[in-house]
Structure formats: C-alpha cells, structure tokens
N, C-alpha and C positions, 0 to 999 in steps of 0.2 A: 578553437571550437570545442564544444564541449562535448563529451561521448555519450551515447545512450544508456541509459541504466539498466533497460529491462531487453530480455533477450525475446520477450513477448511482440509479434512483428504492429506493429501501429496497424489500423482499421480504422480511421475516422470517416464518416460520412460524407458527403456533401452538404445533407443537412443541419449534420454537427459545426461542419466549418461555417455556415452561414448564421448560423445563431453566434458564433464567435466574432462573426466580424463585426454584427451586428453591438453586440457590447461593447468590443472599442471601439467602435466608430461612436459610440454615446459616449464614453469616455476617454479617447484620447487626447483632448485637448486639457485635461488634470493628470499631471503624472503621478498627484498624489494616491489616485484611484488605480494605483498601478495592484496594490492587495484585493481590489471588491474585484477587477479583472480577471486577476488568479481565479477568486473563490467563485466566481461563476464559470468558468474554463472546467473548473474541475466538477462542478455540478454537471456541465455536459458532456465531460469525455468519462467523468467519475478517478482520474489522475490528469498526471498533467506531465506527459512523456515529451521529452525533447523538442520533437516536431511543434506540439501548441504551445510550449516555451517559446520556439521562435516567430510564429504566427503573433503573439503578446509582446515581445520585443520590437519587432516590426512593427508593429501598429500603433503600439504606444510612443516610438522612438526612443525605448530605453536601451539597453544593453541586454544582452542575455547573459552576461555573466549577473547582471541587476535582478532577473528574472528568478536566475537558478540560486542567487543568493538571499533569498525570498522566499522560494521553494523549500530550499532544505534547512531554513530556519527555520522557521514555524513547522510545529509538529501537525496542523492541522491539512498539510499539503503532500500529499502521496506521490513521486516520482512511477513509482511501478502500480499497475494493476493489480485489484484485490481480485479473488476469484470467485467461484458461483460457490467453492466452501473454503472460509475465510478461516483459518487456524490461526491462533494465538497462544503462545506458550508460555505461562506466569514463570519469570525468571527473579522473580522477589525471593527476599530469603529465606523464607519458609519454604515454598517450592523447592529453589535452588538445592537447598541442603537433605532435600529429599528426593532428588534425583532428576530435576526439571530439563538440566542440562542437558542430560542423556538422553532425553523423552526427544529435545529438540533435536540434539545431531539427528537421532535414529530419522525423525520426518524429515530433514534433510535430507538424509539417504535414501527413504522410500521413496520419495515423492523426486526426486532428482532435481532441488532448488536448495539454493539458500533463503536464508534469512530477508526477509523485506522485497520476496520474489513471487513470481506466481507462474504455474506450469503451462508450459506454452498454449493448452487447448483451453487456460483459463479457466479450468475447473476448482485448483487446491491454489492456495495465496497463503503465507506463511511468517508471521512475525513474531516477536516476543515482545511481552509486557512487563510491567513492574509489582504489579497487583491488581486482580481482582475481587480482592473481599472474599477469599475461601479460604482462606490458612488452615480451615480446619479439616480441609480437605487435600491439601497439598499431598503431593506435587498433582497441581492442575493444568487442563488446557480447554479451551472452548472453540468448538465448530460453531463458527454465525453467532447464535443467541446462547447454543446447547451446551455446558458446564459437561466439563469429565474429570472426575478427580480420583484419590486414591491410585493413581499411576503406577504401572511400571514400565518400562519399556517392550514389554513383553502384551502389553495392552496396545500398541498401537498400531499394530496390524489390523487387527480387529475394530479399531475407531474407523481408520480409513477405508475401511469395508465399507462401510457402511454409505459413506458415501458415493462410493465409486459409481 
C-alpha cells in the first residue's frame, strides 16, 4: 500500500466523489483513458491525494501502484494540495547563486512545510522552479501571479505578511 503524501487531512465531497465516479464509469471500459481519468480527477479535487488514486484504481481495474506511477511521472499531476497562496521559488542558476536556496529553507521554516507541501489550513503551498524568465531580477519567487525579486532572506517575512 502506498503512504499518503500530504499531511493535509482529505475533504472530498460527496459531490466531488460523484462527478468522479461518473467519469470512470464513461471510461472504464479503455484502460487506455486511464491519463484523461487522472486529468479530470484532478480538475475536481484540484490534486490527486491517495484516497482518489484509489477510487481510479478501483474503477478502472488498474493497480494503484499503475495509478501513482502515472501521477508522479507526469509533472502535470499534483500529489499534494496547492494553497490559497501558491509560493514558488526560482531555483535556476541565476537565482540559486544568488541566494534562492536560502530564501527557500527560510519559507520552509516559516511556514512549517516542506518543499512540494501545503500548510494544513491550506493557505501557503510551496515549491521550487527552474526558471521563470527574471534573471534579471534574481534571486526570485512568486505568490499566485505576483513576481518578487531582488531577495534576501531577510525579505520574507515581510512577503508572507502580506498574505497572512
């Protein structure tokens, strides 16, 4: 059996579960449709946490190890929930060598998650990139849409303020 990734506790609806079932049951007779199942799962839960891994197994009669090996291939499938402020921290090497690393432990630390995680009330979600097209702004990170560059560690108290 495979372990849960996110310490974020599942919430799925009743509603949510019915839209799901609804999609495998229009596709579980092509196992080939086992990727458009994903990617509609994740349209309604917005990731795709253990529980509706197995709800997708089951229903298509694949494997869950088939499921979760599906999931964490494709970059376009989220294990853990992003949050209502999605942080990303350009770890390219422009940033990097400008101190990007440090920018991230430090939101690590604030924020009490790691990397590719999101804080239990679901408010702050936290990854690293490879570039975003600002090098000239390095060492960068962006809330949601909103660009923050010229970094220092000593800046990101004040970012997450902002949110709070």
């Amino acid at each position: 059996m495979l372990k849960k990734l996110s310490s974020v506790p599942f919430h799925g609806t009743a509603e949510q579960e019915a839209k799901l079932k609804a999609v495998i049951e229009a596709n579980k007779h092509d196992k080939s449709r086992l990727m458009a199942v994903m990617q509609e799962a994740q349209g309604i839960y917005e990731y795709l946490p253990i529980e509706v891994q197995n709800m997708i197994a089951e229903g298509m009669g694949v494997s869950l190890e088939k499921v979760y090996g599906v999931a964490t291939f494709y970059a376009q499938f989220s294990l853990t929930p992003k949050g209502e402020c999605h942080i990303s921290v350009c770890l390219g090497t422009a940033c990097y060598v400008k101190g990007s690393g440090d920018i991230y432990d430090k939101l690590q630390e604030i924020l009490g998650i790691g990397g590719d995680e999101c804080t239990p009330d679901r408010k702050f979600s936290l990854t690293a990139c490879r570039c975003i097209g600002a090098c000239g702004l390095a060492p960068v990170l962006t809330v949601n849409e909103e660009v923050y560059g010229r970094l220092g560690v000593d800046d990101v108290e004040g970012v997450i303020a902002k949110y709070r």
